[in-house]
N, C-alpha and C positions, 0 to 999 in steps of 0.2 A: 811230878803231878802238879797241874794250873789248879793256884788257890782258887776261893771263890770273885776275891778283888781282881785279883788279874782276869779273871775270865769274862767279867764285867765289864772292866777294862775295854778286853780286846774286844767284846761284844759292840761296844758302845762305836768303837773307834769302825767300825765294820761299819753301821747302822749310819754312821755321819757321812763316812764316804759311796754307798750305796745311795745315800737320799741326797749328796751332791752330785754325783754321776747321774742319778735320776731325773734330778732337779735340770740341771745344764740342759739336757735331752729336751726334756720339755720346752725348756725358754728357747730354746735352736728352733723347736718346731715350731712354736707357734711366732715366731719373728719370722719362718719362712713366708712370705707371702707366694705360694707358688704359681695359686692363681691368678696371676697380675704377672705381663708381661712387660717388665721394669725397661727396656728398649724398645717400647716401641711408641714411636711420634702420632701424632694426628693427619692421618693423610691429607697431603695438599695439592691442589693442582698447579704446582708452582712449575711444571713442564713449561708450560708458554712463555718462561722466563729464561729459555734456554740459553745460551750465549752460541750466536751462528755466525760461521767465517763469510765472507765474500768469496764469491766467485768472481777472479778480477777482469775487468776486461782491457787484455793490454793495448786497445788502442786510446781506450780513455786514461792510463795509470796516472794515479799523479804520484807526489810524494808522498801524501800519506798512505801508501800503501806500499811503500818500501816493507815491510815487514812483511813479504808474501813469499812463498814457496812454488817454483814454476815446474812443473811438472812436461815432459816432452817425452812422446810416445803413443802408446795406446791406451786411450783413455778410458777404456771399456777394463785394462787389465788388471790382476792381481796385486799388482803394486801399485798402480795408482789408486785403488782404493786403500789400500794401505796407508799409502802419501797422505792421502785426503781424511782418515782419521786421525792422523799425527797432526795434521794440521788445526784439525778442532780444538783435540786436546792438548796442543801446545797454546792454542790462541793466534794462529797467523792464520791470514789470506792465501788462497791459493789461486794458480789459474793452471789451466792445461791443455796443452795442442800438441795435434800428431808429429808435429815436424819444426823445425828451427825456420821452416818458409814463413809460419805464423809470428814470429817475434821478431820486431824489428826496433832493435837497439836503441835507447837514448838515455841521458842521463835522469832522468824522472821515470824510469820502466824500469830499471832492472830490479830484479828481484834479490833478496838477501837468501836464497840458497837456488839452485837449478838442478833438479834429480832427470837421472838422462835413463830412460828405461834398458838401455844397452848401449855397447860403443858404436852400433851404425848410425846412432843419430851425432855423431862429432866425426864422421869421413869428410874429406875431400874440402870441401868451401869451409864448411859447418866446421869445422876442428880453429878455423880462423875464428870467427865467432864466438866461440868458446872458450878460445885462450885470451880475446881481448876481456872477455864477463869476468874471466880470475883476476884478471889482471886489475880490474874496477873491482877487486873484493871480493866477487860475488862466489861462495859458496858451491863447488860442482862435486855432485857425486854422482858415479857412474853404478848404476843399482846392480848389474847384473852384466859381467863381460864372457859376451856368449860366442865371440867368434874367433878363436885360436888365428884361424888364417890371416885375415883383415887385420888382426894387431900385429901378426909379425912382419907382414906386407908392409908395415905403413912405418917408416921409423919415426916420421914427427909425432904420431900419435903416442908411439910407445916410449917415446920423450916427455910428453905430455901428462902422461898415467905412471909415468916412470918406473919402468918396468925395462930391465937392463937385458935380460935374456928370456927366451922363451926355450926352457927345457927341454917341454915332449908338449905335446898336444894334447896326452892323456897321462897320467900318472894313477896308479892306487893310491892311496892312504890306510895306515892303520889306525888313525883317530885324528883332532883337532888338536889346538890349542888356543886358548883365547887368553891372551893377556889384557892385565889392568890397566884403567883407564876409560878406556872407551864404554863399556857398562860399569855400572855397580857389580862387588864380589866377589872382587880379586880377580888374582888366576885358575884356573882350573884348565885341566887336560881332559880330552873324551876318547880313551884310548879303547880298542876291542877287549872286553874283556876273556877273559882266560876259562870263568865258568860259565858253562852251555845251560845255567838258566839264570844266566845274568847277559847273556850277549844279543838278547831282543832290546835291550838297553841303545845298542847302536842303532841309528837310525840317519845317522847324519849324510849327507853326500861324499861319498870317499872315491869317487872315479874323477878327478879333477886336471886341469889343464897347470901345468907347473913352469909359473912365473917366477923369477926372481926378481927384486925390485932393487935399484941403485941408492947412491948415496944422495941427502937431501927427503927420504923417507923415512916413515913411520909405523913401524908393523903394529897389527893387533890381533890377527888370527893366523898361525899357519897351520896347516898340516904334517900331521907323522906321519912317518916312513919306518918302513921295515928294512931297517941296514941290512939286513943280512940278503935279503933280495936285493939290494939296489949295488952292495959289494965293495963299501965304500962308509968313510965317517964324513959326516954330512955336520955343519956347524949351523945354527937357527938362519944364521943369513941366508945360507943356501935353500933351506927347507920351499916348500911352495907355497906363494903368500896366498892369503884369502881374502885379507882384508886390509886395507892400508890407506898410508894419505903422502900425498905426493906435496911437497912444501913448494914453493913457487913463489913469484915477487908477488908482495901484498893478495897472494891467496892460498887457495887450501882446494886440491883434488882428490879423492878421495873415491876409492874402486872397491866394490864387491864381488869376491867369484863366488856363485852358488847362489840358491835360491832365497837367502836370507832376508831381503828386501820383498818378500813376495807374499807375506801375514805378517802377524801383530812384532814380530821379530824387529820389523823396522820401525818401530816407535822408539826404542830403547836406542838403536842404532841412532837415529835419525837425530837426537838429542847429546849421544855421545859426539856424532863430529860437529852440530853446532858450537857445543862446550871446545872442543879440541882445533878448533877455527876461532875462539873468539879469547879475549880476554877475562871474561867470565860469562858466567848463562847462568841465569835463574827464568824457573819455568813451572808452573801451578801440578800440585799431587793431589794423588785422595789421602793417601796414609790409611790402609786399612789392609788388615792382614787378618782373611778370612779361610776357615775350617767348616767344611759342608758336609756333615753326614745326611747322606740319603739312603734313604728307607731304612730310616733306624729312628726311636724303636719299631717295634711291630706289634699288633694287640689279636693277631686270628692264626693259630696251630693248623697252618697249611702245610701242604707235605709232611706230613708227619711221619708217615714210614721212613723215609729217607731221613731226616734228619734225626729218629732214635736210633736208625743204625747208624750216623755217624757219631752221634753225641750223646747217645742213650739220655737226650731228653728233647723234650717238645721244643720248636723254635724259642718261645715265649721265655721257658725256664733258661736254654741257651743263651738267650739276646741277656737276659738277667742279670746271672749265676756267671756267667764266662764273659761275655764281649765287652758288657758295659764296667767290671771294671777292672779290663784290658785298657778299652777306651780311654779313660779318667788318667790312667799312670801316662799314658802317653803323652795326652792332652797337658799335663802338668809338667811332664819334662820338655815340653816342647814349647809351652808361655802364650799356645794359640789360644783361643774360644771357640768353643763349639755352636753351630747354631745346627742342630737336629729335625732333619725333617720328616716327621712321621707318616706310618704307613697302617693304617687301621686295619686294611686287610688290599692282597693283593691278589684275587679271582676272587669276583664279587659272586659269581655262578655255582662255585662248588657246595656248597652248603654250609661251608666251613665259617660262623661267625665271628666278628672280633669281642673279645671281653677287655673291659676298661677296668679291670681291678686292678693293674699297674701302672694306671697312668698319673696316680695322685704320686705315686712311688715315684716316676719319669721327674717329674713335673719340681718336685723336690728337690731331686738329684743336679738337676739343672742350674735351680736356681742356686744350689749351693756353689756350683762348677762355673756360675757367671755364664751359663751358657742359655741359650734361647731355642724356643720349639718353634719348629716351622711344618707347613704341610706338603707333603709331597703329592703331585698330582700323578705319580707311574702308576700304571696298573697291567696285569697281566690280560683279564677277560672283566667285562664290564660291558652295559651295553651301551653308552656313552661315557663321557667324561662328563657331564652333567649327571647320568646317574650316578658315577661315584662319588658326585660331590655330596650331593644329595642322602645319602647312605653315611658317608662320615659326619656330614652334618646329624645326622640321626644318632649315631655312634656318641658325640661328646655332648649331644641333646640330655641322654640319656645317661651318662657321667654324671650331671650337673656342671659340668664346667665352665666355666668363665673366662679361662685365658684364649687373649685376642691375638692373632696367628698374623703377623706383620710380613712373614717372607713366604714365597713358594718356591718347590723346584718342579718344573714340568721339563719333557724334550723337546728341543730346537722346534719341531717340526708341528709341534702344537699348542704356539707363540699364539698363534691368532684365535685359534679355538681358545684359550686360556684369558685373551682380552677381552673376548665378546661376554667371559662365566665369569667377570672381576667384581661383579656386585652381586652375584647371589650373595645368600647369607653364610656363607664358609668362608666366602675371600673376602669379606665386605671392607675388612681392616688391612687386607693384604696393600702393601706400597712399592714391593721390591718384588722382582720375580729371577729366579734362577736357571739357567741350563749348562749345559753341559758345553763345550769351548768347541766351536764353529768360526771358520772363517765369514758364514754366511752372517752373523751377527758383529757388530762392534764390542771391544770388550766391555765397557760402561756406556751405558745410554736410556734414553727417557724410552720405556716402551709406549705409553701414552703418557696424558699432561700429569697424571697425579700417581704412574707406575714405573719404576725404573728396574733395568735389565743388567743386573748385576750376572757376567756369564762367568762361568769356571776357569778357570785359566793353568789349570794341572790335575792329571787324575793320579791322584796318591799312591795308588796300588801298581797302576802302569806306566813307570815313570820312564821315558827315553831321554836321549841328548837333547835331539830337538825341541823337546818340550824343557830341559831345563835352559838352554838358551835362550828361550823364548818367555819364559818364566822372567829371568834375570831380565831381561829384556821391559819385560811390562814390570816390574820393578823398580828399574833407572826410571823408568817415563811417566811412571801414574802412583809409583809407592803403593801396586794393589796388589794380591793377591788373593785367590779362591781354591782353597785346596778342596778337592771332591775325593770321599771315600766313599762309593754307590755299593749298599750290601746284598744288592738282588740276586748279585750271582752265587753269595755265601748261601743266602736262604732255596735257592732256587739251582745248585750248581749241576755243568755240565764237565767239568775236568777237575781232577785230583788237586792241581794246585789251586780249586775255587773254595778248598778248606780254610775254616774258620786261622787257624793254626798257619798256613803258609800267608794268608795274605796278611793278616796282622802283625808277622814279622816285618815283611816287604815295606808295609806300610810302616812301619816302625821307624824304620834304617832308613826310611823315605824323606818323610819326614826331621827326620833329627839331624838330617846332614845337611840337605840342599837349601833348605831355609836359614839357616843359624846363622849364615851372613847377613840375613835381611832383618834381625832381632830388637833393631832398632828403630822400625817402624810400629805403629802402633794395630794390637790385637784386640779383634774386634767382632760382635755378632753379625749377621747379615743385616739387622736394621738398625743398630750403629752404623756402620758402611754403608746403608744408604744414606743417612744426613748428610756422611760425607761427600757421596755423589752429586749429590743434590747442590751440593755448596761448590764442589767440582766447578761441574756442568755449567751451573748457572754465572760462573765469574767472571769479569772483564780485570783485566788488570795493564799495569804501565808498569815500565819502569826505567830509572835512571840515573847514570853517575857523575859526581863531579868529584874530580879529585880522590880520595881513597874512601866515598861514601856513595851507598849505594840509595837510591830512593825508590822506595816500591809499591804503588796505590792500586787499593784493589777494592770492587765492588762488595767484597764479601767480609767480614767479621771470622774467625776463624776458619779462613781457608788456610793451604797448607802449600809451602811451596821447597822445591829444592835450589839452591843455590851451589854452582860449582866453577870454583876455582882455579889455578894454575902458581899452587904456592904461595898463597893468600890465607890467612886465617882473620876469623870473624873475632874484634877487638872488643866491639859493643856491639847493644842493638834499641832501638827503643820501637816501642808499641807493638812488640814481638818477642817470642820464644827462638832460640835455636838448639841444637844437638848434633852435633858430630855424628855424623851418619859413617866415614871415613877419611882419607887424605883428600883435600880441597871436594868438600861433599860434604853437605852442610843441610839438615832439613829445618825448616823457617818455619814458625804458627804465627799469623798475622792476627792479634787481638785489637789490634783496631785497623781502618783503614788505610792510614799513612804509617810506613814502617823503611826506620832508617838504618843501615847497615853501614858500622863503621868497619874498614876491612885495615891491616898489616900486613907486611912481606912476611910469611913465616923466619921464623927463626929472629928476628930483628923485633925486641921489645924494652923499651925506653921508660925507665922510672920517670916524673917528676920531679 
């Protein structure tokens, strides 16, 4: 039996910890400021400030424009726009003609790399040409060698590419492999997998022409083989190369088979064999590592039959109760930020209205998670995209609400429709706009002078080879990424595996693997990573060594650059940050203008 003091006691001891648990509660809410969106800057039109390469023209080159990239081929193609974004976002010159007839050689012309859109532009004369540019240094990469005959036809060529035998014309493959080095993220293999809902995962080119390459090369990709068809143990030199560099006196050749060079793939490329041709390379990042939900949350109980027989509840209670915090455990084991782009209602036609009683709830949540609200422009049925805007405007009218919506995500294909609606009163704060990953767009760029185009660059749910090579890829080259998890097909689904339940796994195991190499870059909202864009975009920079210091000047205050090495480690550094990104890979924060890098041979460090 509890005396009356002890029951006192433990009464009392109840009432303190009740009214501190209650108390904490309280001071958490009212510190949330939810309605204040703590990222987001004062739009500016600082577009006009962009930083634009030249277009060179090589009968006027002089020296200073050594620093260009020549481009030979079709200028209209796939890769040459490719080229021509690497080129931005590296900060070099470029020039472009159909044919080796357009460039004529001299010592103030040549350019410091030459990308040959295939090997018919180095037959016959032209291969002379081209081995004297290696030989002056210059840089040659063959983007794409598409004609099995012609290389085996020609043996100075295949001297030249260094490539000792030609196999077969055609071979299978059962996956890739890419060794470290030439991108950020180590090794990884992309072999077929074994489970038939995991083998839409391949997507890579596996019908390929099987080179082997001699001695004096460099492998970084080959292909797997199926020993047991081929009937024989096959050792990596034999395998069939993909991707390589052929060493040579005072140069660097370097061959592509497949289509790698022909989207954002070859930015990452294009940087790795600058760096693996030079004694080091440093080259300007965003450093921003972004997490896009779209059309989440959601405020209007559409579909509603459908979705109580799969969840026996309403969307709204769903998105609530179950996804968001799915969401949240993910988001936290994985060190992203979320920036959330909202869907007030998706058929503006059905009668079906949105209620804003959990958006103070959303709005909270966010801001505890470091995450940010954005607006989505999809819709299902609406009778413009100005009326929808129009109708959400009305929606958070009607809220009371006050936070200012900094990003949008709308589709590719209604870019321009969305620039013309960038000052109604919905987007009036908007600065950055989002879509979905297009060749037809650049991955970062100014959509107008005061909105930038932050695109997706991996769909979290649909994840293939080609997209994590291409991933890793913009990566090495820009330090960016935009993971998209789009819930339209959850809320709206047309296949069994559009359930809440399978794709949040996928997404899960998506997430927690493929990035985790990259964890050393910084995580970020959508308008954090625009500042960074912006400071991107807009920078000029130099730089230069003497002796084991590197000197590096740059128009911008906190831009952000990578530096990579060959066995070098960073000693000091003054008017900058650095961080081991990995082996000779180094990411740089310039806090002031002038920033000096003292470098060491790894392994070799001398006391005082």
């Amino acid at each position: 039996m509890v005396s009356r003091r002890k029951f006192f006691s433990i009464a009392i001891m109840m009432f303190v910890l009740l009214f501190l648990f209650q108390f904490s509660m309280v001071i958490r809410d009212w510190q949330n400021t939810y309605d204040i969106n703590s990222n987001l800057t004062a739009k500016q039109n600082d577009g006009k400030n962009v930083w634009r390469n030249k277009e060179v023209d090589l009968k006027s080159v002089t020296e200073e424009n050594r620093n260009y990239a020549l481009f030979v081929g079709n200028t209209l193609s796939d890769m040459a726009e490719a080229v021509s974004r690497w080129c931005v976002y590296a900060k070099w010159d470029i020039a472009k003609i159909n044919s080796l007839d357009g460039f004529k050689e001299n010592d103030k012309s040549l350019p410091r790399m030459m990308i040959l859109e295939s090997e018919k532009y180095a037959l016959g004369d032209n291969l002379k040409k081209i081995e004297k540019l290696a030989q002056e240094g210059v840089i040659i990469v063959f983007g794409c060698l598409e004609d099995v005959e012609d290389i085996q036809a020609d043996d100075e060529l295949r001297d030249f590419l260094g490539i000792s035998r030609v196999v077969s014309k055609e071979t299978e493959l059962i996956g890739v492999r890419l060794f470290e080095g030439l991108l950020l993220g180590g090794e990884v293999t992309y072999e077929t997998p074994e489970d038939k809902e995991e083998k839409d995962r391949q997507d890579l080119q596996l019908n390929v022409p099987w080179y082997q390459v001699g001695s004096g090369t460099k492998t970084y990709m080959v292909g797997v083989l199926d020993i047991e068809k081929i009937n024989g143990h096959i050792v990596n030199e034999e395998l069939p190369t993909l991707i390589w560099r052929n060493g040579i006196q005072n140069g660097s050749v370097f061959c592509v088979v497949g289509d790698y060079m022909k989207d954002s793939t070859a930015l990452g490329l294009l940087d790795g064999m600058v760096t693996e041709a030079s004694q080091y390379y440093i080259y300007p990042v965003v450093n921003a590592q972004n997490l896009s939900m779209i059309n989440f949350p959601v405020f209007a109980n559409e579909n509603n039959e459908q979705m109580m027989e799969l969840y026996s509840q309403s969307i709204t209670g769903m998105v609530r109760d179950i996804m968001w915090p799915s969401l949240v455990s993910i988001v936290e084991k994985s060190g992203l930020k979320m920036t959330c782009f909202m869907q007030p209602q998706t058929d503006y036609e059905d009668g079906v209205e949105p209620d804003s009683k959990d958006l103070v709830f959303y709005l909270k949540q966010m801001k505890e998670q470091n995450a940010e609200a954005g607006l989505s422009l999809q819709y299902k049925n609406a009778g413009s995209l100005n009326d929808k805007l129009n109708q959400d405007a009305e929606f958070f009218r009607k809220a009371n609400s006050s936070y200012k919506y900094g990003a949008a995500f709308t589709e590719e294909e209604d870019l321009d429709t969305v620039k013309r609606l960038i000052n109604t009163e919905l987007m009036k704060n908007v600065s950055t706009l989002v879509c979905e990953y297009t060749e037809d767009e650049p991955v970062i760029s100014y959509c107008t002078d005061s909105v930038t185009l932050q695109s997706v660059t991996s769909d979290g749910m649909n994840y293939t080879y080609s997209g994590d090579i291409r991933m890793r890829s913009i990566q090495s080259s820009l330090g960016y990424t935009n993971v998209m998890l789009n819930m339209q097909d959850i809320f709206w689904p047309k296949r069994k595996k559009d359930r809440w339940q399978t794709m949040q796994r996928r997404f899960s195991s998506n997430l927690l693997t493929y990035w985790k190499k990259f964890k050393d870059f910084d995580s970020t909202t959508l308008s954090e990573s625009n500042t960074r864009t912006r400071t991107f975009l807009n920078l000029d920079f130099s730089e230069s060594r003497t002796d084991d210091e590197i000197t590096v000047k740059t128009t911008e205050t906190g831009s952000w650059f990578i530096l990579r090495t060959h066995g070098e480690e960073i000693k000091d550094i003054e008017g900058g940050t650095q961080k081991k990104l990995e082996d000779d890979a180094y990411l740089i924060q310039a806090q002031d203008v002038t920033v000096k890098i003292q470098l060491e041979t790894a392994g070799l460090h001398y006391s005082k």
